[in-house]
C-alpha positions in Angstrom: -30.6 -19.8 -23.2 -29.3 -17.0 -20.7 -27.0 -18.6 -17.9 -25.5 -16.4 -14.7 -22.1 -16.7 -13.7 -20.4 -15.1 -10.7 -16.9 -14.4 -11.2 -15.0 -14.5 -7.8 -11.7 -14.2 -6.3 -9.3 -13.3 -3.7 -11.6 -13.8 -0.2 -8.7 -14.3 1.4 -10.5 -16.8 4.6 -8.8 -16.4 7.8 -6.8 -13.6 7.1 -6.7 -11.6 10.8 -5.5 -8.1 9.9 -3.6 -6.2 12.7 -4.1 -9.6 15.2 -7.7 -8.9 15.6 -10.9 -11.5 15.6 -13.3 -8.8 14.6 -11.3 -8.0 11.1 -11.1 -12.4 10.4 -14.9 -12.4 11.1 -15.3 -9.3 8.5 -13.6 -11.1 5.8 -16.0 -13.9 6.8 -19.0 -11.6 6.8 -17.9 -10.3 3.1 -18.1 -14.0 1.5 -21.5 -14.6 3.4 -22.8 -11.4 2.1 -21.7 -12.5 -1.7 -23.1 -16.3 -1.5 -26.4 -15.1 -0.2 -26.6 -12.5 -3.0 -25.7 -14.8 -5.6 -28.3 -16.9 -4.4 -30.8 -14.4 -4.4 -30.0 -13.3 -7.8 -30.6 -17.1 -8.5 -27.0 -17.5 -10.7 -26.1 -20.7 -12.4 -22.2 -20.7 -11.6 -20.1 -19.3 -9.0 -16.1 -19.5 -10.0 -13.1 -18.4 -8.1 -10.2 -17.1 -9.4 -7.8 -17.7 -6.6 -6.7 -17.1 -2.9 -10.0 -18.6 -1.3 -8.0 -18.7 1.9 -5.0 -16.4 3.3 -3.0 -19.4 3.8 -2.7 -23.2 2.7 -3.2 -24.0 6.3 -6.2 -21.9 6.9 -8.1 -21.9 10.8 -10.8 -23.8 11.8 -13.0 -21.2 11.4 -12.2 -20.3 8.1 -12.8 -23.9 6.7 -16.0 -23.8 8.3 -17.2 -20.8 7.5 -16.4 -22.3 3.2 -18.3 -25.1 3.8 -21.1 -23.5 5.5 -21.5 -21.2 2.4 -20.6 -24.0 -0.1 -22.9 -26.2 1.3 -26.1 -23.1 0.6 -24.8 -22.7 -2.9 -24.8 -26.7 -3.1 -28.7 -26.3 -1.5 -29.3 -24.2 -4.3 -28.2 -26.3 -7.4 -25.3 -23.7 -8.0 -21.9 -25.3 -9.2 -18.5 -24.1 -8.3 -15.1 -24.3 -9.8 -11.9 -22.5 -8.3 -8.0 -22.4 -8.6 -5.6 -22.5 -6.3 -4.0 -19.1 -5.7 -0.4 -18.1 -4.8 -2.0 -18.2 -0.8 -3.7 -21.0 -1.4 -0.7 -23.4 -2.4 1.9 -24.7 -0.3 5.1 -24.5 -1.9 5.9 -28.2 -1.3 5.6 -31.1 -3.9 3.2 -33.7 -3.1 0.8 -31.5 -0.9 -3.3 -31.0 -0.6 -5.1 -27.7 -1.1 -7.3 -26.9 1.6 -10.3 -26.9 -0.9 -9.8 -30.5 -1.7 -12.5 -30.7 1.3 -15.3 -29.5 -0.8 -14.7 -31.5 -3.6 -18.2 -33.0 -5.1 -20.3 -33.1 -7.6 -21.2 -29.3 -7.0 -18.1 -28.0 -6.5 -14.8 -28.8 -8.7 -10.8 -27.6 -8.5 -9.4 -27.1 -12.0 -5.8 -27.6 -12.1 -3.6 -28.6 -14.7 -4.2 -32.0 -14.7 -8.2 -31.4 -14.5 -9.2 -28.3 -17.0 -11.9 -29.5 -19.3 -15.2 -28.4 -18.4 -18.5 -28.1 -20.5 -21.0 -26.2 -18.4 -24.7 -25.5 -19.8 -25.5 -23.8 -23.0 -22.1 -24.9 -24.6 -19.6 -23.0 -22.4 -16.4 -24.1 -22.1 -14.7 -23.7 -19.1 -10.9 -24.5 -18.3 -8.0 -22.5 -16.3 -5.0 -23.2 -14.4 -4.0 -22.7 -11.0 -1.5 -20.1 -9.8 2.3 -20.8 -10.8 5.0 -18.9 -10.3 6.8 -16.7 -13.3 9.6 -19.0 -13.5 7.4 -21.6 -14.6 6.3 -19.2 -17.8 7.7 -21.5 -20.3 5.7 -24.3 -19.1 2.3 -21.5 -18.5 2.3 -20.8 -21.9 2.7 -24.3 -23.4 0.0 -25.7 -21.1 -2.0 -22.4 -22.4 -1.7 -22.5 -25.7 -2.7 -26.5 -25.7 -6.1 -25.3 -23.9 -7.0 -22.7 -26.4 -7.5 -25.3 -29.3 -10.7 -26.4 -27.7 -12.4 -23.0 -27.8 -13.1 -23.2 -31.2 -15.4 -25.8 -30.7 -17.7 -24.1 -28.1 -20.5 -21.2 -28.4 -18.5 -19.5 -25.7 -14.7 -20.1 -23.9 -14.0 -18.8 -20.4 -10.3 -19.1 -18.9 -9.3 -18.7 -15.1 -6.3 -17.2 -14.0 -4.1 -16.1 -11.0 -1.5 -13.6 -11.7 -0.6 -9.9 -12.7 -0.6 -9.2 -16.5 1.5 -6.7 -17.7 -1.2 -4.7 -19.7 -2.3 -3.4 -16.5 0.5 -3.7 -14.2 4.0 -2.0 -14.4 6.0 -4.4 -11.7 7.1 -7.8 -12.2 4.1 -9.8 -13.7 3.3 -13.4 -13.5 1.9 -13.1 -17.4 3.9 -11.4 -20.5 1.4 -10.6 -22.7 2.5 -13.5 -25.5 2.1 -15.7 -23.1 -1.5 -16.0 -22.7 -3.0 -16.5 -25.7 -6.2 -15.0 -27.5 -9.5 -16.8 -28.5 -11.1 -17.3 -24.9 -14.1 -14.8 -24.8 -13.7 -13.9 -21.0 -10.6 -14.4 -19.0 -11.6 -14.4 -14.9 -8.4 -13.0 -13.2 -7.7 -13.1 -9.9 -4.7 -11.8 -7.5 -4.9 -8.2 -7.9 -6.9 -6.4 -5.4 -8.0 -4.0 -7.7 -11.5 -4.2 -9.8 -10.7 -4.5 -13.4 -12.9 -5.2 -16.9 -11.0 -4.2 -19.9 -11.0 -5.6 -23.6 -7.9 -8.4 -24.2 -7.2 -9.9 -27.3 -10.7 -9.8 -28.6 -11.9 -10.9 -25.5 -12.9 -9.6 -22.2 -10.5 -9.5 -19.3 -11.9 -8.7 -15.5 -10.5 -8.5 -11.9 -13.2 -9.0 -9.7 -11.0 -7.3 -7.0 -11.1 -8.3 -3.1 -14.0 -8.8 -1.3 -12.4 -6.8 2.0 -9.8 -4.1 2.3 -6.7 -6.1 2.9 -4.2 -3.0 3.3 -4.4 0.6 3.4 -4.0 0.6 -0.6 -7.3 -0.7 -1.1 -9.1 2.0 0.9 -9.8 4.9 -2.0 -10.0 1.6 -4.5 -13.2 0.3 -2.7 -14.3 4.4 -2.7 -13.9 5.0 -6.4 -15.0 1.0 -7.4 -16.4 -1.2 -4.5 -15.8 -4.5 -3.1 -17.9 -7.4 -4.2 -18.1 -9.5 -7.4 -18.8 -9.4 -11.4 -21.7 -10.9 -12.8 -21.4 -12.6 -16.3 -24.7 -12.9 -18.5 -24.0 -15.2 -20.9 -26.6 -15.7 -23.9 -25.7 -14.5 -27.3 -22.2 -12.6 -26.0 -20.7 -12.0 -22.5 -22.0 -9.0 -20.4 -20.5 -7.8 -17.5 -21.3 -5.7 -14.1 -19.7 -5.4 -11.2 -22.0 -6.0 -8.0 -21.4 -3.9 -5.2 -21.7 -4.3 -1.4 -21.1 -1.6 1.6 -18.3 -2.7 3.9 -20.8 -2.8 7.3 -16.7 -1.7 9.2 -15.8 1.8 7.7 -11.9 3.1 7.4 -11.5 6.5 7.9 -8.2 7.9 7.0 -7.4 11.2 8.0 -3.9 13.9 7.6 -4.1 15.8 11.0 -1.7 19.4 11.4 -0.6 19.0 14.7 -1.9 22.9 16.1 -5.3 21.4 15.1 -5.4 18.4 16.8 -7.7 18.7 19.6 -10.2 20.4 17.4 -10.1 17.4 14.6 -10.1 15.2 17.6 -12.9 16.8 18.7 -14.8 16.6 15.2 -13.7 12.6 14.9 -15.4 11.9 18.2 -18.6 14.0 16.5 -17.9 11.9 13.5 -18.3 8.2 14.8 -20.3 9.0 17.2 -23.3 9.4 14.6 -21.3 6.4 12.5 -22.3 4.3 15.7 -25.7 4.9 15.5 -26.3 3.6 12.5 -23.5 0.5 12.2 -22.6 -1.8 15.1 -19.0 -2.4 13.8 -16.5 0.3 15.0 -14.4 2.1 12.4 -10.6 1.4 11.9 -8.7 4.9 12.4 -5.6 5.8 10.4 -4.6 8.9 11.6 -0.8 10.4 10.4 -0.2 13.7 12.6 2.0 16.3 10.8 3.5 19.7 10.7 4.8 20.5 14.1 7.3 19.6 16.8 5.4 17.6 18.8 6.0 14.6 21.5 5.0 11.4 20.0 3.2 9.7 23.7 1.5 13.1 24.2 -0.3 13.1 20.6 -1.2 9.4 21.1 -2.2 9.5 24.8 -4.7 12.5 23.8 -5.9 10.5 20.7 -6.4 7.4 22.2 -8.0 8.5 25.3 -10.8 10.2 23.2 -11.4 8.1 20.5 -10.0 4.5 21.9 -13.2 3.5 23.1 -15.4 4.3 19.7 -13.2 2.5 17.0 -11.7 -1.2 16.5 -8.2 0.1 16.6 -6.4 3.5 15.9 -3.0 3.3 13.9 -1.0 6.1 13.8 1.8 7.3 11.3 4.1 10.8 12.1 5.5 13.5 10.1 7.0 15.8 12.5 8.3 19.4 11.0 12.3 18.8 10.5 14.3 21.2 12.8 17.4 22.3 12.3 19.4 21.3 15.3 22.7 21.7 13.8 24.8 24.0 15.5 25.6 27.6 13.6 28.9 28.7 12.5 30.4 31.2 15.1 32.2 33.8 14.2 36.0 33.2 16.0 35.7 36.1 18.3 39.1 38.7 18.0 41.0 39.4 20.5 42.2 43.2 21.4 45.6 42.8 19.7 44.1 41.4 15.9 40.9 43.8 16.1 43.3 46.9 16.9 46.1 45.7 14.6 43.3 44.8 11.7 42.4 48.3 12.0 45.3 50.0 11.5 46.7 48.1 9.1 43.2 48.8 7.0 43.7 52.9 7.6 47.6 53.0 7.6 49.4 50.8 6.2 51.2 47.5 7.2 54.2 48.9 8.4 51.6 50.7 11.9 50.7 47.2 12.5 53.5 47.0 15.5 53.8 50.2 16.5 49.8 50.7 17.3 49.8 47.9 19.2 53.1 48.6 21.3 51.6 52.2 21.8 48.7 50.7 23.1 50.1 48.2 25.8 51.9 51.3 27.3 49.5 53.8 27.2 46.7 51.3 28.6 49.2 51.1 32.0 50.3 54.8 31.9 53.8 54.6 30.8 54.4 57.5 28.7 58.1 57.4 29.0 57.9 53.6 27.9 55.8 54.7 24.8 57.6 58.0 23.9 60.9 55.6 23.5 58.7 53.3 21.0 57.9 56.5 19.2 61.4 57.5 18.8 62.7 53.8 18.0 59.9 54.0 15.1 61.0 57.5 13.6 64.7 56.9 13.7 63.7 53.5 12.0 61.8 54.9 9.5 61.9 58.8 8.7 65.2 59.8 10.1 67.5 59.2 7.0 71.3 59.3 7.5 73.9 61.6 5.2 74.3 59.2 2.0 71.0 56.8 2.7 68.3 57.0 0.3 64.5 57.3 2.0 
C-alpha cells in the first residue's frame, strides 16, 4: 500500500512584515496555495513541523484563515498532526497553544505527553514539540525512550523543531548524540532553508518556509523554492520537494550612484511589464553605492518614480568614504629661519648671525650700520693678535 504525506512547517500565520496587510495576507495566500495542492494531489497526511503561527497570540485573521484550510483538508478525509514551534509557544507554564482550537479527530498536537501515533500501512508516527537547548538533557532522554518503538513498525517518522548541528554552524538546539538513529525520516522544522540529506541511516528534510520571511531567504527561494516535501511511503521513503511561484516578486538590486537615473529608469521598464502579468506589486530593496551623494535626494528621485508601482521600497547606502581630515601643513618659515637655514647650509654655522644682521641693515639702507657688523665679525674672527693662535 502507497500512502502520501506532506511534510510542512514554518507558515508563520499572521506574521505582517514591514507593518503591512498585503505581506500578512501573502503568508495567508502561501498556506491556501499548499492545502489546495495537497488536496489536489489527493495526500493521505499533512504534518507540521512547527511555527504554524508567528506568535502564540496570533490575529483573528490568522486563526481563521487555519481553520478555513483545516476544515478543507478535514472535507477531504486528510489527517493532520503538528508541533508547537519556538513561535508557537508561550514561554509561560500552564498556557494553551493556539492550535488547541483545531483539535479533533482530523487533526492532532503531539507533544510530549501525546506522541504515539500508528497511521495507515504500519507507520509510526511520534515527535516532540519545540524546547529550548537548555532542556537537552531532558530532549534526549524523552528521545531515546521514543526510538524503542520503531522497531516494531514497517516505517518510523519523527518531528522536530530546532537547528542540528550537521547543517548548521551557530548555536543549535540538537547535538548530534542527542537525537538518536533508527527513525527512517526525521520532519524538521525551524530553519528557513529547504533541506533533504541522509542522517543516521535515515532521511532528514527541512521543508523550508512557505514565504520569504527576511531578505536571507530571497536567493534561497531562487536556487530551491518555497513550498512543501512530499513523502511516498510504500516499500521505503521517497522524497520531492513541491514548488510554488511567490504571485509578490522581490527584486533586489546594488545601484552606482552616477547610474541611478538610468537604472531607475530600467526598474520603472522592469515592473511595469511585471504588472501586467501579476496583480501584487513587487517589494524593492535597493542599496545605492559608490558616490558622494545626499541621502533625501537619492530617495526623493527613487520614490517619486517607482513609489507608485511597488508594495514598498527599502533602501540601504554605501556612500564612497571621503577623506575629510585636514592635511598636514607645512609650518611656513619666516625670512630670518629661511635666510639663516640657507647660509648655515652653504657656509657654515658660524654665518648664521652675521647674514641675518647684514640683511636687516642693508634691507633699510644703512651701510654704515652694516659695515660696522662686518668689521665686529673680522676682528672676532680673522684678525688674530701677537701670541693668539687662529
Amino acid at each position: 500500500m502507497t500512502i502520501k504525506i506532506a511534510h510542512v512547517a514554518d507558515t508563520h500565520l499572521g506574521y505582517r512584515q514591514y507593518g503591512l496587510q498585503e505581506r500578512e495576507d501573502d503568508f495567508y495566500d502561501s498556506f491556501r496555495n499548499i492545502v489546495d495542492d495537497i488536496i489536489e494531489r489527493k495526500v493521505d497526511y499533512v504534518i507540521h513541523s512547527g511555527d504554524l503561527f508567528d506568535q502564540p497570540k496570533p490575529p483573528i485573521k490568522a486563526l481563521l484563515v487555519a481553520q478555513e484550510c483545516f476544515n478543507k483538508l478535514m472535507d477531504n478525509n486528510i489527517e493532520v498532526y503538528v508541533i508547537a514551534g519556538n513561535h508557537d509557544i508561550l514561554q509561560r507554564r500552564n498556557t494553551s497553544l493556539p492550535q488547541e482550537l483545531f483539535e479533533n479527530e482530523y487533526f492532532h498536537i503531539v507533544s510530549t505527553k501525546d506522541n504515539h501515533f500508528i497511521l495507515k500501512d504500519d507507520v509510526y508516527l511520534t515527535g516532540i514539540p519545540y524546547l529550548q537547548k537548555t532542556h537537552e538533557a531532558k530532549v534526549k532522554e524523552i528521545l531515546n525512550k521514543l526510538v524503542l518503538d520503531t522497531a516494531n513498525h514497517k516505517h518510523s517518522i519523527i518531528m522536530l523543531h530546532g537547528g542540528v548541528t550537521k547543517f548548521f554552524e551557530f548555536n543549535c538546539e540538537f547535538e548530534l548524540d542527542t537525537i538518536p538513529e533508527g527513525f527512517d525520516y526525521y520532519a524538521m522544522g525551524h530553519i528557513h532553508k529547504r533541506i533533504t540529506d541522509t542522517f543516521k541511516n535515515g532521511i532528514m528534510a527541512y521543508p523550508g518556509s512557505t514565504d520569504i520571511k527576511d531578505k536571507g531567504e530571497i536567493q534561497e527561494y531562487k536556487n530551491n523554492g518555497k513550498g512543501y516535501t512530499l513523502l511516498t511511503i510504500d516499500e521505503d521513503i521517497q522524497t520531492e520537494y513541491v514548488n510554488f511561484e511567490l504571485e509578490r516578486k522581490f527584486i533586489v538590486k546594488d545601484i552606482k550612484y552616477y547610474e541611478l537615473d538610468e537604472k531607475i529608469e530600467e526598474l520603472f521598464e522592469k515592473i511595469e511589464n511585471l504588472l501586467l502579468k501579476r496583480t501584487k506589486k513587487p517589494v524593492l530593496l535597493l542599496n545605492i553605492k559608490e558616490g558622494n551623494f545626499d541621502r533625501s535626494d537619492v530617495s526623493t528621485k527613487i520614490y517619486d518614480k517607482l513609489g507608485p508601482l511597488s508594495l514598498t521600497i527599502r533602501l540601504s547606502y554605501e556612500p564612497t568614504e571621503i577623506d575629510v581630515s585636514v592635511p598636514e601643513v607645512q609650518e611656513r618659515l619666516s625670512p630670518r629661519v629661511a635666510l639663516t637655514n640657507r647660509i648655515k647650509e652653504e657656509l657654515g654655522e658660524e654665518f648664521e648671525g652675521l647674514g641675518y644682521d647684514l640683511y636687516k641693515q642693508l634691507s633699510k639702507q644703512n651701510i654704515q650700520g652694516a659695515q660696522e657688523i662686518s668689521d665686529s665679525f673680522y676682528e672676532e674672527h680673522y684678525n688674530v693678535k701677537e701670541g693668539e693662535e687662529k
